[in-house]
C-alpha positions as CSV (number, residue, x, y, z in Angstrom):
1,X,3.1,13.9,16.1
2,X,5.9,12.9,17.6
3,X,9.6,14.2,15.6
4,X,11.6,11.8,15.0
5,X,15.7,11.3,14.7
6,X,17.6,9.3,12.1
7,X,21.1,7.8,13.3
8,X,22.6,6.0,10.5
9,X,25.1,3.0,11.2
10,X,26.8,1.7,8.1
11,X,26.9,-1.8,8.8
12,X,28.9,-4.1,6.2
13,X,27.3,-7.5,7.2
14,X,24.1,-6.4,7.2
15,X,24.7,-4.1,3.6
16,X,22.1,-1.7,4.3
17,X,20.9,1.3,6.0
18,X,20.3,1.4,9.9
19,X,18.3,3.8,11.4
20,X,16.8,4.8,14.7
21,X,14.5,7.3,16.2
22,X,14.9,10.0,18.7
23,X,14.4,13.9,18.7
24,X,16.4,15.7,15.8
25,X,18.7,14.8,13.2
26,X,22.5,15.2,14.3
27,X,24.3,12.2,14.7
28,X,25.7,9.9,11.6
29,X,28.1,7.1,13.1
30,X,30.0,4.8,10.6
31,X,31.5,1.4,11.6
32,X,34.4,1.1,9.3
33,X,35.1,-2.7,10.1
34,X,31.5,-4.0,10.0
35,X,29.8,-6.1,12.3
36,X,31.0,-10.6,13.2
37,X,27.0,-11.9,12.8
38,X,28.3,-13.9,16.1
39,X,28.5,-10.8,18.1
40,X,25.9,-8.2,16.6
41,X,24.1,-6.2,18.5
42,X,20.3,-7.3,18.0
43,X,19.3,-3.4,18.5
44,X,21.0,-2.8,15.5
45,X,19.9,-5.1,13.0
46,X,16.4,-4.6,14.5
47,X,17.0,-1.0,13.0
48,X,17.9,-2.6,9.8
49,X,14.6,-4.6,9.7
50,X,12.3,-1.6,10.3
51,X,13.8,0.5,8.5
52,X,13.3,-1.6,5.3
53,X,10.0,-2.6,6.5
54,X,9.3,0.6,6.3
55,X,10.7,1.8,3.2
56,X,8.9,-1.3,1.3
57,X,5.2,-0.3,2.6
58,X,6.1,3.8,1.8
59,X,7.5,2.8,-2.0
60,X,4.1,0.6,-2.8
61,X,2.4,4.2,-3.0
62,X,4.9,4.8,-6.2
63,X,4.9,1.4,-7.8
64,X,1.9,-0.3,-9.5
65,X,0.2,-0.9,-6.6
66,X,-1.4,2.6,-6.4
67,X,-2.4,1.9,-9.8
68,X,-4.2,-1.4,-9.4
69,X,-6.4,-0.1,-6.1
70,X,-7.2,3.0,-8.0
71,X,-5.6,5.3,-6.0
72,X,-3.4,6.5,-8.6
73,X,-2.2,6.4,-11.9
74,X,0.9,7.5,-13.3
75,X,1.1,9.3,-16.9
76,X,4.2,8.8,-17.5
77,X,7.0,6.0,-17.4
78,X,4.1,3.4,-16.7
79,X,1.1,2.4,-18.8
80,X,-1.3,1.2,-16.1
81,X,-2.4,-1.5,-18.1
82,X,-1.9,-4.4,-15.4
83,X,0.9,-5.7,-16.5
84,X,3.5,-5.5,-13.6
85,X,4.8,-9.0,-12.8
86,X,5.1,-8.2,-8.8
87,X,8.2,-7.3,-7.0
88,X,9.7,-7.3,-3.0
89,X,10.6,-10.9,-3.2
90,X,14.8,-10.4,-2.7
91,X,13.9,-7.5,-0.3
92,X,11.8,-9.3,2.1
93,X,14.1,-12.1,2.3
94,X,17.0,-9.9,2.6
95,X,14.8,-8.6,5.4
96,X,14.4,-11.8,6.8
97,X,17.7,-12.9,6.9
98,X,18.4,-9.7,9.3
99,X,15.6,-10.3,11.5
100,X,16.4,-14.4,12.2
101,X,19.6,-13.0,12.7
102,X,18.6,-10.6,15.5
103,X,16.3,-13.6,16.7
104,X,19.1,-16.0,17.3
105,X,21.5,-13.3,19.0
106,X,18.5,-12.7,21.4
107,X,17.9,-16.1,22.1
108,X,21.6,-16.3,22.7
109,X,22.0,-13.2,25.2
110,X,18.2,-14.1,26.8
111,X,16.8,-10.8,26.0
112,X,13.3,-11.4,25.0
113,X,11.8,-7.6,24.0
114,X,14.3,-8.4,21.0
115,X,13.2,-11.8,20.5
116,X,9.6,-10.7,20.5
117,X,10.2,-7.6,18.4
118,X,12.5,-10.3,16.0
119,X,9.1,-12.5,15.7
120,X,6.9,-9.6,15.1
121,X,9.1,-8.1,12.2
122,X,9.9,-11.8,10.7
123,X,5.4,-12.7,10.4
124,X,5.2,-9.1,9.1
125,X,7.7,-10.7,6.0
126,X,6.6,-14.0,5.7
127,X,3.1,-12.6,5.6
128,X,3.7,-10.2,3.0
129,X,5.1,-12.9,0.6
130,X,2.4,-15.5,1.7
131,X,0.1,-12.7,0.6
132,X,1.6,-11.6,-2.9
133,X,3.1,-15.3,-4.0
134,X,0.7,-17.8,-2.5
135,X,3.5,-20.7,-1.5
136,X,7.0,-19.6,-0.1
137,X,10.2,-21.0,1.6
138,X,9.0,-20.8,4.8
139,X,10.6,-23.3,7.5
140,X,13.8,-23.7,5.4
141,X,14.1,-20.5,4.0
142,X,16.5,-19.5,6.6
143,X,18.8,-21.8,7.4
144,X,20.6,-21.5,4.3
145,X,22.3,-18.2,5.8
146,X,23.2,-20.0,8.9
147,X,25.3,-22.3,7.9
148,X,22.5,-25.1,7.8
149,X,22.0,-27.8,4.8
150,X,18.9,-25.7,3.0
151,X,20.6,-23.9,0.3
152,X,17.7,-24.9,-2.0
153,X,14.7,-24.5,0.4
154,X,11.2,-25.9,-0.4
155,X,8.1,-23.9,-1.2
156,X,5.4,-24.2,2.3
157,X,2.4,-23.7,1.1
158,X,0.6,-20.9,1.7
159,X,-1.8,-22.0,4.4
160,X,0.6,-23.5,6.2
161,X,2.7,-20.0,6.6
162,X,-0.5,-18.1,7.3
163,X,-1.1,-20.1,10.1
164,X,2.5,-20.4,11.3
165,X,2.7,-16.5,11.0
166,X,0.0,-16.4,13.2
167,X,1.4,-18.7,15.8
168,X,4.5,-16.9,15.8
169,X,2.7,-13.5,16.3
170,X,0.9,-15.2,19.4
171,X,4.1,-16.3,21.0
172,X,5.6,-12.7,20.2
173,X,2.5,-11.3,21.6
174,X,3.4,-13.1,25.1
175,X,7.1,-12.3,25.0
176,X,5.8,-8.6,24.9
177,X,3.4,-8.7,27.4
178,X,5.5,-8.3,30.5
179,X,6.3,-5.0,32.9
180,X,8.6,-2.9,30.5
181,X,11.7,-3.0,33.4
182,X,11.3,-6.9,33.0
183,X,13.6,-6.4,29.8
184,X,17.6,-6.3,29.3
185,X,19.2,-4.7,26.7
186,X,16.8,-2.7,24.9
187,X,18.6,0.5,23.4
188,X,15.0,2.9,23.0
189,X,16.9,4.8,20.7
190,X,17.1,1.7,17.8
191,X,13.9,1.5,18.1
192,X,12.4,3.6,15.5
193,X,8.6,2.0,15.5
194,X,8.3,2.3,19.7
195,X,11.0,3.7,21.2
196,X,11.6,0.1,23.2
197,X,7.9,0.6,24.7
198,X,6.9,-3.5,24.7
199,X,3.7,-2.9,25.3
200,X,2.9,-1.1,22.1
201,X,4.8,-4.1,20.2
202,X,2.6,-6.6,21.8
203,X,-0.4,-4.7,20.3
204,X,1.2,-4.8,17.0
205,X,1.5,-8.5,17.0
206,X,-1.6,-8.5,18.1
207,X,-2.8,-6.5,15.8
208,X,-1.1,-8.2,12.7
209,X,-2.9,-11.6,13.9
210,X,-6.3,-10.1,13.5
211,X,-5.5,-8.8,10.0
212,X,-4.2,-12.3,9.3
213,X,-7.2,-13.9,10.8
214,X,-9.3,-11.6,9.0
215,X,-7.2,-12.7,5.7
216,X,-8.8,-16.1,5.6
217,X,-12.3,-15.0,6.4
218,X,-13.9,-16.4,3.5
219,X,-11.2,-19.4,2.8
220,X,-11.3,-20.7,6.2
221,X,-14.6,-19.3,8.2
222,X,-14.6,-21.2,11.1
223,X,-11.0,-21.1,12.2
224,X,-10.9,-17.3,11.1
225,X,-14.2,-16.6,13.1
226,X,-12.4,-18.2,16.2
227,X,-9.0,-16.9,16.0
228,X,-10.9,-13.0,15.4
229,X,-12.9,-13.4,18.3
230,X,-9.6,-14.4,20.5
231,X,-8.0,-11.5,19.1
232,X,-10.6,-9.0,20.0
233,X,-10.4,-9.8,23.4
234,X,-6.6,-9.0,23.5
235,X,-5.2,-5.2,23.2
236,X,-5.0,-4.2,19.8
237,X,-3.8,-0.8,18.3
238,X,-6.5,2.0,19.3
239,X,-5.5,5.2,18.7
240,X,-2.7,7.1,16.9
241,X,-0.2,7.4,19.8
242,X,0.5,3.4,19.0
243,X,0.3,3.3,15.5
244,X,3.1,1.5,13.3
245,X,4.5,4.2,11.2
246,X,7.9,5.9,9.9
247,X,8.9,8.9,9.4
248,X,11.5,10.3,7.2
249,X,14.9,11.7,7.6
250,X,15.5,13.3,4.4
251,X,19.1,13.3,4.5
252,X,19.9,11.5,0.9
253,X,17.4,9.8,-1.6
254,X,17.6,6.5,0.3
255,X,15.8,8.1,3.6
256,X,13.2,10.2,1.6
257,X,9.8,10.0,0.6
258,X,9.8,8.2,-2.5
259,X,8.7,10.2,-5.4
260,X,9.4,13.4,-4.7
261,X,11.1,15.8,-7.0
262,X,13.9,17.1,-5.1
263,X,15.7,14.1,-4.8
264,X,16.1,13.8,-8.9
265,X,13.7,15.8,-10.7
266,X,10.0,17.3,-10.4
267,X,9.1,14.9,-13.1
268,X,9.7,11.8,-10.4
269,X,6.6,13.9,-8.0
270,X,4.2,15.2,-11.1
271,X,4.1,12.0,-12.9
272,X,2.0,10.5,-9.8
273,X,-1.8,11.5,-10.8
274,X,-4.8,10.9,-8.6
275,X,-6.9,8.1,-10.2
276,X,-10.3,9.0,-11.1
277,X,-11.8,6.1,-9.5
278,X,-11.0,7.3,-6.2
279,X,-11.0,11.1,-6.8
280,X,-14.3,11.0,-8.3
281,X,-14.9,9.2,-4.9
282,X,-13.8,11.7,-2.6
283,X,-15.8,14.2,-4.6
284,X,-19.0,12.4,-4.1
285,X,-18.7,12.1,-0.6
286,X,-17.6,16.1,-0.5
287,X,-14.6,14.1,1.5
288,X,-12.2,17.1,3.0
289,X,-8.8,14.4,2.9
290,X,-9.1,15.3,-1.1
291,X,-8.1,18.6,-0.4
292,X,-5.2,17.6,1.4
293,X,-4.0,14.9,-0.4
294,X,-4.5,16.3,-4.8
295,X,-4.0,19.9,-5.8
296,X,-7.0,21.7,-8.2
297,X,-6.1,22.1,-11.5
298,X,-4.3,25.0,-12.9
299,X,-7.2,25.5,-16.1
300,X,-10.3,23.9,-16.1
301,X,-11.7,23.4,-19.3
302,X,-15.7,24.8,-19.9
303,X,-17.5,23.1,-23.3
304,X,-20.1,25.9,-24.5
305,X,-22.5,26.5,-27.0
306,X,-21.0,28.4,-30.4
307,X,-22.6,31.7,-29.1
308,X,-21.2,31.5,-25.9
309,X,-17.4,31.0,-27.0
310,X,-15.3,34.2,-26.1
311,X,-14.1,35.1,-29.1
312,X,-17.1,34.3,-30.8
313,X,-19.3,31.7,-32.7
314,X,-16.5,30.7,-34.9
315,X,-13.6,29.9,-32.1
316,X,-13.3,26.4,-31.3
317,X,-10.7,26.2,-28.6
318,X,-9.4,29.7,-26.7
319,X,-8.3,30.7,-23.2
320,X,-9.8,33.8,-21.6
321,X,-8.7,34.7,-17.8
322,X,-7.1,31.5,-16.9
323,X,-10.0,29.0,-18.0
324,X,-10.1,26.5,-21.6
325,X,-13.0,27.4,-23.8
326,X,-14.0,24.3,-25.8
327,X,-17.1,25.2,-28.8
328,X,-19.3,22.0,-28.2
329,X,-20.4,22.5,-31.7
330,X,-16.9,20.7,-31.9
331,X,-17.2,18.2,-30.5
332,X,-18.0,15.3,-32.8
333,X,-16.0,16.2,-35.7
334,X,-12.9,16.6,-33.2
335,X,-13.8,12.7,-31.2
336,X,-14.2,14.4,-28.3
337,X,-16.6,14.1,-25.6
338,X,-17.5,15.3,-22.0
339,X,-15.9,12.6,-19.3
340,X,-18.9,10.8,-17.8
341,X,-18.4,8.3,-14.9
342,X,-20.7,6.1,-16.0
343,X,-20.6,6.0,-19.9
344,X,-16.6,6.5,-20.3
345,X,-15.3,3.0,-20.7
346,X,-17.5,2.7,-24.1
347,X,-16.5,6.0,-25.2
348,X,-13.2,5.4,-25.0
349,X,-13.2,1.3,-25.6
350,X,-15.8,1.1,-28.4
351,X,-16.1,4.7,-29.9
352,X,-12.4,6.1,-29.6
353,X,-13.4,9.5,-28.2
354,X,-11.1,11.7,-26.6
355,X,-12.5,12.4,-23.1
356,X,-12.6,16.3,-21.8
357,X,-12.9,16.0,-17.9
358,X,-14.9,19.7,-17.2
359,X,-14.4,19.1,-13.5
360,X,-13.3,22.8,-12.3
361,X,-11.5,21.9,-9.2
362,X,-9.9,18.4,-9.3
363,X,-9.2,16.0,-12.4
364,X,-8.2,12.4,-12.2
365,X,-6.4,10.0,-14.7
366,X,-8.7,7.3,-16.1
367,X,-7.5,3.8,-15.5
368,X,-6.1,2.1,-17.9
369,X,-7.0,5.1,-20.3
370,X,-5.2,4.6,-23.5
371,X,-2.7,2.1,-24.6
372,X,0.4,4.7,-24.1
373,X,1.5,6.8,-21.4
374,X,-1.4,9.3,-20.7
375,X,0.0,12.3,-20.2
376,X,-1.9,13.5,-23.5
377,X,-5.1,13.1,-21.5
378,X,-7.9,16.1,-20.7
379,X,-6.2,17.6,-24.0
380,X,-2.9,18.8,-22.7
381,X,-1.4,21.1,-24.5
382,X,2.1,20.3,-23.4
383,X,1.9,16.5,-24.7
384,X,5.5,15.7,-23.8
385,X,6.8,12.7,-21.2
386,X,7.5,14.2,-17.7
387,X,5.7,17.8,-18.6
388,X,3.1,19.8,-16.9
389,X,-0.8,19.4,-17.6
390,X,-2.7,22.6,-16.3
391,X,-5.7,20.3,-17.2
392,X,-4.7,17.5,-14.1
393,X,-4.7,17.6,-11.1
394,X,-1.3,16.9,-9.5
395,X,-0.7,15.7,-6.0
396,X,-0.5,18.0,-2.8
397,X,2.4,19.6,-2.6
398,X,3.5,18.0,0.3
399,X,4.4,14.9,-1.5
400,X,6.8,16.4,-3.2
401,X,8.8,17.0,0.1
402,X,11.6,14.7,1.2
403,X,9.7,14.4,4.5
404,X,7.1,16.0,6.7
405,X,5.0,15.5,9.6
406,X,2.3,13.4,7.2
407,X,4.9,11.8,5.3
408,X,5.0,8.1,7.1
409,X,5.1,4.7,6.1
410,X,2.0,3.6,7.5
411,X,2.6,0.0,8.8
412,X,-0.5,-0.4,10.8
413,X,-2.7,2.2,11.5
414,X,-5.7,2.4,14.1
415,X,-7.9,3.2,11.7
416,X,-8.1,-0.2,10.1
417,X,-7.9,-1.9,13.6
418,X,-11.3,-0.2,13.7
419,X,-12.3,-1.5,10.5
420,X,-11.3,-4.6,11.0
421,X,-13.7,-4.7,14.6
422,X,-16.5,-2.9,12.6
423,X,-15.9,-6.0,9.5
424,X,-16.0,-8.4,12.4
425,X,-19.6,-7.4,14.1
426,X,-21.1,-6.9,10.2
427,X,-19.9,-10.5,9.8
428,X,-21.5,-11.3,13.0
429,X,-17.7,-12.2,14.9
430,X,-18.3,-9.1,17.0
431,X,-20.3,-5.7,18.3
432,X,-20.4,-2.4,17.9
433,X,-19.6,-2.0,13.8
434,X,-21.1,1.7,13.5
435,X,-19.1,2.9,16.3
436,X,-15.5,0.7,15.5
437,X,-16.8,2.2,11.5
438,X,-17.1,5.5,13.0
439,X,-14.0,5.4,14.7
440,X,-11.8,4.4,11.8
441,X,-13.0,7.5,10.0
442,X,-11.9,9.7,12.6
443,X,-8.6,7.7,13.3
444,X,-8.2,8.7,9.6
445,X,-8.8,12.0,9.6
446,X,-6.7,12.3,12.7
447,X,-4.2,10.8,11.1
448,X,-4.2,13.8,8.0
449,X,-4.8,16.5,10.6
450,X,-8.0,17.1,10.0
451,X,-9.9,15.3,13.1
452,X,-12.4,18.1,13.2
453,X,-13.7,17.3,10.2
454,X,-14.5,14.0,10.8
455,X,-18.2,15.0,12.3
456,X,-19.6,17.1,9.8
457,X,-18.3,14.2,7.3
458,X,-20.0,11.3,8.9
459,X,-23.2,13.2,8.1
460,X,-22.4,13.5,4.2
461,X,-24.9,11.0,2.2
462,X,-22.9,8.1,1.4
463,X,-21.1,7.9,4.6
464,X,-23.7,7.2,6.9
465,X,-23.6,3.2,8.0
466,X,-25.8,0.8,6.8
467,X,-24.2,-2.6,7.8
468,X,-22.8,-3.2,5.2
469,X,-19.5,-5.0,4.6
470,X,-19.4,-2.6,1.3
471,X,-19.3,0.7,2.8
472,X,-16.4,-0.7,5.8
473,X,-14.4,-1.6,2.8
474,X,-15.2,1.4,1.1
475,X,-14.2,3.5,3.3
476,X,-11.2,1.3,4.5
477,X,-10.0,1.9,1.0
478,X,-10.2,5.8,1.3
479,X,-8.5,5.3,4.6
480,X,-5.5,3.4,3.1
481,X,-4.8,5.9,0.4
482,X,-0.3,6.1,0.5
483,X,-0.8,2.5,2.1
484,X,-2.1,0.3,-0.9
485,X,-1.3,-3.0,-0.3
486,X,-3.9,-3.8,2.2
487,X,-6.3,-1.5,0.2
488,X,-5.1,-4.3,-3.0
489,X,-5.2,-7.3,-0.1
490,X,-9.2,-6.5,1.1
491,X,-10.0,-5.8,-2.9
492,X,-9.2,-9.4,-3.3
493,X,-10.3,-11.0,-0.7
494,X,-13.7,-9.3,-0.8
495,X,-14.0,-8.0,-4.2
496,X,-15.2,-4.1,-2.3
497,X,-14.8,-1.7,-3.8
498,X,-15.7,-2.9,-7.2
499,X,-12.8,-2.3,-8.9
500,X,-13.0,-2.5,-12.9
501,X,-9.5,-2.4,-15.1
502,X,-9.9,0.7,-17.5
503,X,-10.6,-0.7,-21.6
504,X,-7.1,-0.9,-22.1
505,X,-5.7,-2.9,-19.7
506,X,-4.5,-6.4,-20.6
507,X,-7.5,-7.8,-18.9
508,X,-10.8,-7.2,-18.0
509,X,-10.0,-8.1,-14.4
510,X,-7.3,-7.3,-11.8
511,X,-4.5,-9.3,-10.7
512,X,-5.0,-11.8,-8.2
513,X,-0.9,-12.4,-7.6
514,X,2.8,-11.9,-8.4
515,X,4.7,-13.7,-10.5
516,X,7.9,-15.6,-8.5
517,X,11.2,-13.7,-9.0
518,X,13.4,-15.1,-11.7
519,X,16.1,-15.6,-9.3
520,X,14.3,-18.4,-7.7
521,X,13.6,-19.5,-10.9
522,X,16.9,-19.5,-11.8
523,X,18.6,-21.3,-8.9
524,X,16.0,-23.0,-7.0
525,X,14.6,-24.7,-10.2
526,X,13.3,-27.7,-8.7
527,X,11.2,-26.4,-5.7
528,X,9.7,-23.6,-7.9
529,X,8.1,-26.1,-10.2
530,X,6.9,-27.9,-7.6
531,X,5.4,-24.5,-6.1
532,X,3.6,-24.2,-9.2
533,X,1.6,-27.4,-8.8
534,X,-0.1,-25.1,-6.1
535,X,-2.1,-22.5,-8.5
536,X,-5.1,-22.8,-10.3
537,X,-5.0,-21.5,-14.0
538,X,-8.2,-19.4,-14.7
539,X,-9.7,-18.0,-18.1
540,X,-6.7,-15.0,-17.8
541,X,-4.0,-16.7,-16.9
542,X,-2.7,-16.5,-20.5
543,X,-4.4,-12.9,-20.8
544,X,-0.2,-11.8,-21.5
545,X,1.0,-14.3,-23.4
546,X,3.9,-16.8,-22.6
547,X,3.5,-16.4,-18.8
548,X,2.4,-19.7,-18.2
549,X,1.0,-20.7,-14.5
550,X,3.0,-18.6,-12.7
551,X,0.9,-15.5,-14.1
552,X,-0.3,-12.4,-12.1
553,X,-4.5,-13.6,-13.1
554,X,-3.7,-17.8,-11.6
555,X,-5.0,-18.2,-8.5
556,X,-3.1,-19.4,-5.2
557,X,-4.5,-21.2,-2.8
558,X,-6.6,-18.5,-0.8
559,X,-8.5,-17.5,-4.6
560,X,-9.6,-21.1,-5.0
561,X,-12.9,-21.6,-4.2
562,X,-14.0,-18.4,-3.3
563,X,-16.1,-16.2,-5.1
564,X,-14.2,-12.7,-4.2
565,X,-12.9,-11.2,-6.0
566,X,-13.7,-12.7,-9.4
């Protein structure tokens, strides 16, 4: 992997963090006076855009969003139960401001790498908000901040911005196609996706239009089917050298891996638990990236006949050399009862019983175990917010750094190129779908450092193709693990993998949405109540109370109709 270097630029107009890639980290440059919008330098609040790109897609692994693909759960300071209300709106318009800014400075000097770059990072925003919300200020949403009459912009629906999004990328995609020495004013070192290399930005858009394409495969066949096929004729993202992704500098707790526990505490890293959904998963598949992504427990816990106990018939609960003795003759008068896949929900939801997870390597969290933080779970001793639990697994140590050479934001990886091609042939839009599926296992395991693995895993029973679109997704959601929000994207528009809320969540299916931020309530009253004329009220909508439409379970405009996900 390419090292990377972090120049920071504190730019007053732009109020945020600049950054920019190169070999080592040495140089911090401050600009004192800020920056006159009419004269910035578009390589600079490029820098501005990526680097809060990035950021946004690295902090989903932290928020609820790990939690609702399964990926993770966290046991304390968050109950898992699906009730997060969304979030990103301010910072992807903030975003967007920044990049239409950099687009109309390019436009003015005629450099058109930035105007491309501009278009690419502005579809990457719009789409993101299309994707959570369902209709957004689109076409007006930007002219407020330049001086223009739309201070109170209207809501574009959300079909309209998919497809505009996708124009966009297509025109970007052109602007980007051209000899590299063809292009004035690109400073490589702002750069921190590419280094200034065009050509791997016109894959990205290129890229990005396929996943957008792909997007309204089951809302809009025909026009997705055509737009997929164009796309796969066009270069795309192939292997790890021209992959989206961002590394971190590590320099202050706004350029770190979120969630570590050197920034703050250990309690901001240990609170982040593998899910048992997906680590239960890995397990079945004997899949090697669970090694290097969740540490083994400290104490497994063993449940054994009376006679076999220790310290004898009449212990209940003792630990010899390192492991938990638990008398199964116990078990029923204590609640409790051995974790089981397939019978847990029940136990938990109907009988009450206290689950003991006997795995002796790795332990996941539940979801949506009990109604209160679960850090009590698999019996921990140490039943405190924030404490240790020899009895869970924790996650590799590694994420506990405030960077490394895995540590990215992974914007847009090969692998899922891969399984996007491999989704295309099983849907008939394409060929090849065992080798693209192949490939975007081994673009994964690349990616984690472990690319010789990759053949003796394709072998395992379970991983073996059978055409399905179930096991791409499947393993496109292994894949996307520290990347969930296509993992939560996929999940909804295919319902794969079949992900079921744990018994206590506030409903008995996932989220299909965000709720609109409150600001836009607040001061753009009159086009957010037309907005909500958009979305379809289901049987959850009112599963939390005093939502009304604009509910995380309504459905926007690419849910109606379909039968995916529910």
């Amino acid at each position: 992997m390419k090292s990377m270097k972090k120049i920071f630029n504190t730019c007053l107009v732009l109020s945020i963090l600049l950054v920019s890639s190169c070999d080592d980290i040495t140089d911090i440059n401050e600009n004192p006076n800020g920056v006159d919008p009419n004269t910035a330098d578009p390589n600079f609040v490029l820098s501005t855009v990526m680097t809060e790109t990035g950021k946004s897609v690295a902090n989903r692994y932290t928020d609820f969003m790990g939690a609702w693909v399964q990926h993770t759960q966290k046991d304390s300071w968050s109950d898992n139960l699906y009730t997060a209300e969304g979030s990103g709106w301010t910072t992807y318009y903030s975003s967007l401001r920044n990049a239409q800014l950099s687009y109309i400075r390019s436009v003015e000097l005629g450099w058109e790498w930035h105007q491309g770059v501009s278009m690419v990072l502005k579809a990457m925003q719009f789409g993101k908000l299309a994707d959570f919300y369902g209709d957004v200020p689109y076409t007006e949403a930007l002219k407020g901040a330049q001086g223009g009459e739309y201070i109170y912009p209207k809501y574009d629906t959300q079909e309209s911005v998919y497809k505009s999004i996708i124009d966009e990328l297509k025109t970007a995609s052109v602007l980007l196609s051209k000899d590299q020495s063809a292009y004035e004013g690109v400073n490589a070192t702002q750069d921190i996706f590419y280094g200034g290399d065009a050509d791997k930005w016109m894959r990205l858009a290129n890229s990005l239009a396929l996943r957008y394409y792909m997007r309204l495969s089951d809302k809009d066949p025909a026009y997705a089917q055509a737009g997929v096929t164009e796309m796969l004729s066009k270069p795309l993202i192939s292997n790890l050298d021209e992959e989206c992704n961002m590394s971190f500098p590590g320099v202050s707790s706004g350029d770190s891996w979120p969630s570590n526990g050197i920034n703050t505490t250990r309690s901001d890293f240990t609170r982040i638990k593998p899910c048992a959904t997906f680590s239960n998963k890995l397990g079945e598949l004997d899949d090697p990236r669970r090694h290097i992504w969740f540490a083994p427990i400290v104490m497994p816990i063993k449940v054994v006949l009376p006679g076999q106990m220790p310290g004898g018939a009449g212990e209940d609960d003792e630990i010899v050399d390192g492991v938990r003795y638990i008398n199964a003759a116990s078990m029923d008068d204590l609640g409790y009862k051995i974790y089981n896949p397939e019978t847990w929900f029940n136990d938990r939801k109907i009988d009450g019983l206290t689950m003991i997870d006997t795995n002796s390597v790795y332990v996941g969290i539940p979801v949506s175990n009990q109604e209160t933080d679960p850090y009590t779970y698999n019996l921990n001793p140490i039943a405190e917010r924030g404490g240790f639990n020899q009895h869970v697994s924790e996650m590799n140590e590694q994420f506990n750094n405030v960077s490394g050479e895995y540590l990215l934001a992974r914007i847009f990886s090969s692998a899922e190129v891969h399984f996007l091609m491999a989704e295309a042939a099983v849907r008939g839009w394409g060929s090849n779908a065992e080798a693209h599926y192949l490939a975007g296992i081994k673009a994964s395991f690349d990616a984690w450092g472990i690319g010789d693995e990759a053949a003796d895993y394709m072998g395992n029973d379970g991983v073996a193709f059978d055409d399905t679109l179930e096991k791409v997704m499947e393993q496109k959601w292994i894949a996307g693990f520290t990347s969930p929000e296509e993992s939560y994207m996929d999940w909804r528009r295919t319902g794969a993998p079949d992900l079921i809320p744990g018994p206590f969540s506030k409903s008995d299916v996932i989220p299909v949405r965000f709720m609109y931020d409150a600001s836009d309530y607040e001061i753009n009253n009159e086009n957010y109540n037309d907005a909500l004329n958009s979305l379809e009220a289901t049987s959850h909508t009112d599963d939390i109370p005093g939502r009304g439409i604009d509910a995380t379970w309504s459905k926007n405009w690419l849910q109606q109709g379909v039968t995916e996900p529910w």
